[in-house]
Every structure is written in C-alpha cells, then in structure tokens.
C-alpha positions as CSV (number, residue, x, y, z in Angstrom):
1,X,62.6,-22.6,-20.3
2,X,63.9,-22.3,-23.8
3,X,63.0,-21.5,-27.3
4,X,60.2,-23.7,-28.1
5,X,59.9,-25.0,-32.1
6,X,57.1,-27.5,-32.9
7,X,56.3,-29.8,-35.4
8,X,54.1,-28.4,-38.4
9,X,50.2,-28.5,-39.0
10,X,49.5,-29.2,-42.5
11,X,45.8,-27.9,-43.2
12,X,44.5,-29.4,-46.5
13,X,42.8,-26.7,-48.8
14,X,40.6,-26.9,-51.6
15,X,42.6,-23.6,-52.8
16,X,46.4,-24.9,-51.9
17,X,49.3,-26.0,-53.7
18,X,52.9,-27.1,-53.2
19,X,54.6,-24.1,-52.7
20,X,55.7,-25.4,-48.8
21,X,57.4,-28.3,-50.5
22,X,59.1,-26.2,-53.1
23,X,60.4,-23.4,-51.1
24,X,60.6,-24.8,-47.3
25,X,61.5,-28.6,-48.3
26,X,58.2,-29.5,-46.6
27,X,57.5,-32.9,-46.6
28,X,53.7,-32.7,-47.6
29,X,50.8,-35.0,-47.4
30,X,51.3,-37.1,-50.7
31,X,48.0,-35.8,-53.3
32,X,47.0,-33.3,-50.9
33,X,46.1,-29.7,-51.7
34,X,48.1,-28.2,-48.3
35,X,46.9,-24.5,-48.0
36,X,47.6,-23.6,-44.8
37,X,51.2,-24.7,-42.4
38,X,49.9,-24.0,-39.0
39,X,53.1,-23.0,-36.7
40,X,52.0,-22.1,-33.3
41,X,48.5,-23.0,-32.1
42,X,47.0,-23.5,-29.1
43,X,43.2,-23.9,-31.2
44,X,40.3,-26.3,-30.8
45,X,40.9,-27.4,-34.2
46,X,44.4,-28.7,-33.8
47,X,47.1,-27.9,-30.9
48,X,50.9,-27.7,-31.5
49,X,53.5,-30.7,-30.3
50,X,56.9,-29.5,-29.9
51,X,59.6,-30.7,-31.7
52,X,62.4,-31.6,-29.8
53,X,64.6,-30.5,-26.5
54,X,63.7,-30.9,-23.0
55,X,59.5,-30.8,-24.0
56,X,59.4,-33.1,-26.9
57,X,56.1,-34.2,-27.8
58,X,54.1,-32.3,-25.2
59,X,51.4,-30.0,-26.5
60,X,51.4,-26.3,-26.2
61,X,48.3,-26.2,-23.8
62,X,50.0,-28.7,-21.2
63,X,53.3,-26.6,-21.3
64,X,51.5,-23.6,-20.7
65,X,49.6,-25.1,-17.6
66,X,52.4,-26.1,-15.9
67,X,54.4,-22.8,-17.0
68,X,52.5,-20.3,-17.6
69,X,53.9,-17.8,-15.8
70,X,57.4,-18.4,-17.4
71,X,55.6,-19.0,-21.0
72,X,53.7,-15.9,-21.1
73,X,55.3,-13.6,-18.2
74,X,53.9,-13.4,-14.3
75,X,50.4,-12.4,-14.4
76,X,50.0,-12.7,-18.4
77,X,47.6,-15.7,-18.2
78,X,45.0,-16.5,-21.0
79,X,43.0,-19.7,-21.3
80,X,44.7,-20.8,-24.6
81,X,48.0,-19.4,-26.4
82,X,46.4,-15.8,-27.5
83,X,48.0,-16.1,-31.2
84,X,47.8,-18.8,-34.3
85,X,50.4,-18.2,-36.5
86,X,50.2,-19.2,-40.1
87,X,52.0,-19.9,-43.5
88,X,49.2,-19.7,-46.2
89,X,49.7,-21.1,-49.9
90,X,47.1,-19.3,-52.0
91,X,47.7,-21.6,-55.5
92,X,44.0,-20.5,-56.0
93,X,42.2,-17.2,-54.8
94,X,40.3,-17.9,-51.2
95,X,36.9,-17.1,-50.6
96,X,35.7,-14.1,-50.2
97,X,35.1,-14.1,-46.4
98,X,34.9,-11.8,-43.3
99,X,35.1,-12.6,-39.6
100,X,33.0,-11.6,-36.2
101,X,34.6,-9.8,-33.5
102,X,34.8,-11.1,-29.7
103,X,31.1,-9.8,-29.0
104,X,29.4,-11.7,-32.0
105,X,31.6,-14.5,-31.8
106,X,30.7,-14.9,-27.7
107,X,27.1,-14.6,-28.0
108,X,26.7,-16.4,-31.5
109,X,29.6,-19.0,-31.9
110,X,29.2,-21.3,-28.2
111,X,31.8,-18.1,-26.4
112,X,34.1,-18.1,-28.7
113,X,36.6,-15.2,-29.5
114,X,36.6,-13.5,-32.6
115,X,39.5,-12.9,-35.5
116,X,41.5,-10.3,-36.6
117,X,44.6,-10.7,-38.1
118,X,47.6,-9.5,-40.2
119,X,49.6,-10.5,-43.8
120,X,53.2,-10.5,-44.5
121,X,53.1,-11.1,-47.7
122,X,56.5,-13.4,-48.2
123,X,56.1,-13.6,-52.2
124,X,53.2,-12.9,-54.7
125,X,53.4,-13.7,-58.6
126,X,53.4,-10.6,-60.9
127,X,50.3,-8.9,-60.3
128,X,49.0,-11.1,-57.7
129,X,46.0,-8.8,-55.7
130,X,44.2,-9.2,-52.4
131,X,40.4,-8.0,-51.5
132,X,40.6,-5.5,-48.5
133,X,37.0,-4.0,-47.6
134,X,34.4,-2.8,-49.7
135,X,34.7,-0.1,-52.4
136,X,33.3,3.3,-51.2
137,X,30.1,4.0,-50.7
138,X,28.5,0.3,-50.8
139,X,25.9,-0.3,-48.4
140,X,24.3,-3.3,-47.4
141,X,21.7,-3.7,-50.3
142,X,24.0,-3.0,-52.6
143,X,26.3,-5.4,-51.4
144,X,23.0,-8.5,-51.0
145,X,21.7,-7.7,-54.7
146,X,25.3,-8.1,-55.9
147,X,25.5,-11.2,-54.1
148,X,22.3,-12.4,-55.8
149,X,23.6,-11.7,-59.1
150,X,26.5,-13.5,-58.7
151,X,28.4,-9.9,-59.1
152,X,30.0,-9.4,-55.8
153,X,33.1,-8.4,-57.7
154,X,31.8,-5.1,-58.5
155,X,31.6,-3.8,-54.9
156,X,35.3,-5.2,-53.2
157,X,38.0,-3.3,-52.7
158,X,40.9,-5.0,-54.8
159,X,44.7,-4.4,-54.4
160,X,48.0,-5.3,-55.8
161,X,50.7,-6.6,-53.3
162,X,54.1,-8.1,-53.9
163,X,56.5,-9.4,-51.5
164,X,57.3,-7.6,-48.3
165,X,54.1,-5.7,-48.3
166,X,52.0,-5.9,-45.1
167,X,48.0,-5.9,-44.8
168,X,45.9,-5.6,-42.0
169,X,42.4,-7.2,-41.3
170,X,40.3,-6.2,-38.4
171,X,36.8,-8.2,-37.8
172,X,34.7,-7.2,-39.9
173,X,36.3,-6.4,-42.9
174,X,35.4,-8.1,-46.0
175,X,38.4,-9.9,-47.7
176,X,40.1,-12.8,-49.6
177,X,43.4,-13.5,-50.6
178,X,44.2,-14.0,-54.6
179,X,45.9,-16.4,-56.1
180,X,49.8,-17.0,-56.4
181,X,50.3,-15.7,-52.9
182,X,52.4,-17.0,-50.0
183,X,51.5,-14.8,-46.9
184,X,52.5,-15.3,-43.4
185,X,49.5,-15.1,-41.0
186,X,49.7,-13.3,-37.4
187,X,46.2,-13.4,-36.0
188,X,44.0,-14.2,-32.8
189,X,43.6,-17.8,-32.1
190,X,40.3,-18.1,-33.5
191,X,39.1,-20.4,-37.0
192,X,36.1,-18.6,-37.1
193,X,35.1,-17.4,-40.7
194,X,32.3,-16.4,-42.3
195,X,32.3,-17.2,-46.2
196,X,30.5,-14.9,-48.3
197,X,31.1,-15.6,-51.8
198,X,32.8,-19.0,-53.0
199,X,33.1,-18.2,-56.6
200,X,30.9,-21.3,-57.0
201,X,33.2,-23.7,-56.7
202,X,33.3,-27.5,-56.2
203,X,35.3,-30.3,-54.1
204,X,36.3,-33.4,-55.7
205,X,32.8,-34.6,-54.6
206,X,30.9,-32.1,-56.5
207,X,29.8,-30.2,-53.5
208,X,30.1,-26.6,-53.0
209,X,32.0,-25.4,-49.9
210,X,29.3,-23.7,-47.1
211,X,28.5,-19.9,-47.0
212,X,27.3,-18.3,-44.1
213,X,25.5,-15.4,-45.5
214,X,23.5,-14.4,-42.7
215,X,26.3,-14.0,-40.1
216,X,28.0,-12.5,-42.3
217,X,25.6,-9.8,-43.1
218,X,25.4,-9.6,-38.8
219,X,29.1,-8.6,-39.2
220,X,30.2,-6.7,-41.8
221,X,31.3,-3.3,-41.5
222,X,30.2,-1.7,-44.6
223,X,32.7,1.2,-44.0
224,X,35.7,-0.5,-44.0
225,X,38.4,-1.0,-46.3
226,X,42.1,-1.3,-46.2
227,X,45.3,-0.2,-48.3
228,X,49.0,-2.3,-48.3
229,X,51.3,-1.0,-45.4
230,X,54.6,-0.9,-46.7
231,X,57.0,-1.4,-44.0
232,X,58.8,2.1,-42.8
233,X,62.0,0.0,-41.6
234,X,64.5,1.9,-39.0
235,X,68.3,1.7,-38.8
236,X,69.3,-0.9,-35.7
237,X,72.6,-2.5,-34.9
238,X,73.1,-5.9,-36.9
239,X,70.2,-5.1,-39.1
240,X,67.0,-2.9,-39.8
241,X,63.2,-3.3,-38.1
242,X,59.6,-2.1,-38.7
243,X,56.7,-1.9,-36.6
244,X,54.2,-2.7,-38.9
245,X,51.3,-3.6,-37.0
246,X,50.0,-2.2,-33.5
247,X,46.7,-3.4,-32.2
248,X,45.0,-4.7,-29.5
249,X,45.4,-8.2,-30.0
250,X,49.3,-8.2,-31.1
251,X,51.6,-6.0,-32.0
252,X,54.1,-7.4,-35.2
253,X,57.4,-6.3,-36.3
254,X,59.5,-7.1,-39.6
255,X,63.6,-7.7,-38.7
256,X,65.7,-7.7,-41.4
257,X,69.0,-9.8,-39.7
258,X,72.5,-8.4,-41.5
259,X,74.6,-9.8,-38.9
260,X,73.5,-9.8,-35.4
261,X,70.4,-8.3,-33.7
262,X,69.4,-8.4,-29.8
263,X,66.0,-8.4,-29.1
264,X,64.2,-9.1,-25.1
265,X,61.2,-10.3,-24.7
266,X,60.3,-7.5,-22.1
267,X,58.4,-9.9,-19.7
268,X,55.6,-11.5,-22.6
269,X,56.2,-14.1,-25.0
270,X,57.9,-13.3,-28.5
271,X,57.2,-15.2,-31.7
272,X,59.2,-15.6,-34.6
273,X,58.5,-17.0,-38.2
274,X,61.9,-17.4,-40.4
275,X,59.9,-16.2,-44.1
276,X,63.7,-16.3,-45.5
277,X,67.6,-17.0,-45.2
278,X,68.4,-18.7,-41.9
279,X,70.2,-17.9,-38.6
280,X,70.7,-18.4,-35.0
281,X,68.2,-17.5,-31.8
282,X,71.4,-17.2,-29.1
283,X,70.2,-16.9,-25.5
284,X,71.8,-17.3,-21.9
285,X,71.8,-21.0,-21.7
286,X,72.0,-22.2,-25.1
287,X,71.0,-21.7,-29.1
288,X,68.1,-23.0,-31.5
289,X,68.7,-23.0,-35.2
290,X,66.3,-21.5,-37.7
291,X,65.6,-21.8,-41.2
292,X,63.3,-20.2,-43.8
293,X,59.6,-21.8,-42.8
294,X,60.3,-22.8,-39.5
295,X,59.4,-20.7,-36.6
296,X,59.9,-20.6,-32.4
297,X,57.7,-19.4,-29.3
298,X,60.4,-17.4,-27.2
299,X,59.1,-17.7,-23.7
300,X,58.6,-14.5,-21.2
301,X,61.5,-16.3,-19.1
302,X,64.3,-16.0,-21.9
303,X,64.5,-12.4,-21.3
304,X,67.5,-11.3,-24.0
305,X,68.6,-12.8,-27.1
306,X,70.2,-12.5,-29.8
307,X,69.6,-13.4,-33.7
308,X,72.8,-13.9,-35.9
309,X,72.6,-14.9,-39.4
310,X,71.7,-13.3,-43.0
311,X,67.2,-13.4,-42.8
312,X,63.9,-11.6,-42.1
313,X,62.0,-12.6,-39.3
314,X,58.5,-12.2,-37.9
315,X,57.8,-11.0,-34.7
316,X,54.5,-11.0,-32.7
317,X,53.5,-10.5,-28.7
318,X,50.8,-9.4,-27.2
C-alpha cells in the first residue's frame, strides 16, 4: 500500500464562495457557489476516487474491500471509511443547525450513524464568530418561542475565532458557522443535519432551504455549549504538535512541520489535510508530495513516516 490522495469533491452551497480557487488554485465549477471540498469520503452521498499511483480511479469503498486489513489495520473493519474529511468556505454564515447522535440517527434516519465533528479553523476575517450551544439557562420553550419569533439569536451561544483556533461539536449541540470562515472539517462520515433556523433565506428559485424542526427539537441538548480550544502545542523534533481533540469517534492532532517530523500510524489509518505551506510524506518504499489544500489517507500498512517541509498538517484516526 501507499499514501493514498484522491481527487476533490466540490459540494455546491447556497452559502459558498471562491476562496478554494483563491487560496488552493482550485479549479472550481464555473458560476458555482462551492461551499464545501470534500477530501476523503467513503459517504452515500458521494465516494472518493483516487488520484493517481498504483489505484488510480478506484473508489475508496472497493480499495477498502479488497484491503481492508492493510487500509485500516488487522481487525479494524467498519462498513464504510469511519471519517469524512472537509474544507468548508463559509462566504455567508451557515444555518443554524444541530445533528442526532448514532441512537436517533439508527432508529429515525433508515440506520444511519450520527455526526459529531471538529473545526480547525485555517483563517477567519477580523471578527469572524461561530455559534457553539445555547446561552445558559435556555430551555426548550424558550428556545421554540424564539424560533416563532424569528429571534433565535437571542438564545445561541456566539464566539469569536481566528485562525488556528479549534472547536468541537458533539451531536447535539446547536451550532453554525459565520461568515468569512475557512475551516477544515474532521467528523464521522455522516451528512445528516438537522436545520433549525435558515435566516429566511432563498435559492436562486425563490425557495427557502428545508428545516427540520421537529428532529431537531428530538435532539437538542439544551445543556450544551462550547468555547474555542486553542491548541496547547508541545516541543517535538523537526517541529511542534497538539492534541487538540480526543473523542470517541477520532482523535485530531495539529503538526506544525519546521523541518522534519516522524510520525507511525501505530497499526490504524492516519489522515492528513495540508491547511498551509507544502512538504513531503517519506515512507519505506517511496514519497507523495503535498501542498496546502490537498490531503492523503496513510494506510495502517505504512507503519513509519516521515514529513519534511515548512507546513501545518491535520491529523485524524480513530
């Protein structure tokens, strides 16, 4: 096996801008609104090809049935690739939105799995702010009579990021992104979400987007908020590193490359998103290049390896 890089998922967004193009030399859907670069996915909605080397062209979900246990590491075997990692351009603030866990979304959504997830927030405008949770002390008819008022503002949770700052965002919390954000994404491989409050805005159609307000009330943990994590990094040889997100679903780490850094995959798969500069993923039978944007699926099988270059990766495994 070797690194594995595959060829991006542009996800048109009635909220999304250009800022792929502009900072990653994209080439983007002419007209289109992109909001979201998917980078690794194994979803229903749309499954990664790779892009180039011995696999060329074949899909995630085939590679992994023929290899899994060299993909994921002997016995690590999941039905789809556990992870769908993201680029998001926020040009416009997102919905506010909140997603089931794995019990709600079995039962209710057809056995599907539920969402949390994780930001990295690569750059943010002056300013820029995200929604994390509810403020304290809302309850649930609180939160409905604000929603029939059109007030929903009053009760969320606001906060002011810039870039490098990390959120996290278990099921059930209550949240949006704001606008003049570029975030990478880390979350379970689920595109279930739940929109609450759409700002009342229309497509080019004149249609307003879906809510789901029921389910959503099902969901919600009224107790929940969130702060910024800003990343605690530690001293390593080549560079610096911070564990910035432990759960049960993946665990995430921020590696600030000076020179060279060697990382092992410690029998599961690694994943790494380039958010800036560019390097080198070295390993025993060869090297895969990396710029800012792009990302790579390290199989279990790789083992060690090494990153060389001047950048700040992304790493995720479950």
């Amino acid at each position: 096996m070797q690194p594995l890089k595959f060829k991006p998922i542009f996800m048109e967004r009635i909220w999304g801008g250009d800022v792929l193009k502009k900072k990653y030399g994209f080439n983007l859907p002419d007209g289109k609104k992109i909001g979201e670069l998917w980078c690794i996915s194994d979803n229903k909605t749309a499954v990664s090809e790779v892009d180039g080397g011995t696999y060329d062209g074949v899909k995630l979900s085939e590679l992994a049935n023929k290899h899994g246990d060299e993909l994921y590491g002997e016995g690590n075997l999941y039905d789809r690739f556990p992870l769908l990692i993201k680029i998001i351009d926020a040009n416009d603030k997102l919905s506010v939105q909140v997603h089931p866990d794995d019990d709600y979304a079995y039962y209710h959504e057809n056995g599907d799995i539920g969402k949390t997830e994780m930001w990295y927030i690569i750059d943010a405008k002056p300013g820029a702010t995200l929604i994390c949770g509810l403020k304290e002390g809302t309850t649930k008819e609180q939160f409905k009579s604000l929603l029939e008022k059109e007030s929903l503002e009053d009760c969320l949770n606001e906060i002011e990021v810039r870039r490098g700052d990390v959120v996290y965002i278990p099921s059930g919390m209550v949240h949006a992104i704001g606008e003049g954000i570029l975030i990478c994404e880390i979350q379970q491989n689920s595109d279930l979400t739940y929109r609450v409050y759409d700002y009342n805005r229309v497509d080019d159609n004149g249609n307003k987007r879906e809510l789901h307000i029921d389910k959503a009330l099902d969901v919600i943990d009224f107790n929940l908020k969130s702060d910024k994590i800003v990343p605690e990094y530690r001293k390593i040889a080549g560079g610096n590193i911070a564990n910035v997100v432990q759960s049960k679903y993946f665990k995430t780490d921020v590696i600030q490359v000076e020179s060279t850094v060697n990382m092992e995959t410690n029998g599961t798969f690694n994943t790494l998103v380039m958010v800036e500069g560019e390097g080198k993923i070295l390993y025993e039978d060869g090297e895969a290049n990396l710029k800012s944007g792009e990302s790579l699926l390290i199989p279990a099988a790789i083992g060690k390896y090494t990153i060389t270059g001047n950048c700040i990766l992304i790493r995720s495994y479950v």
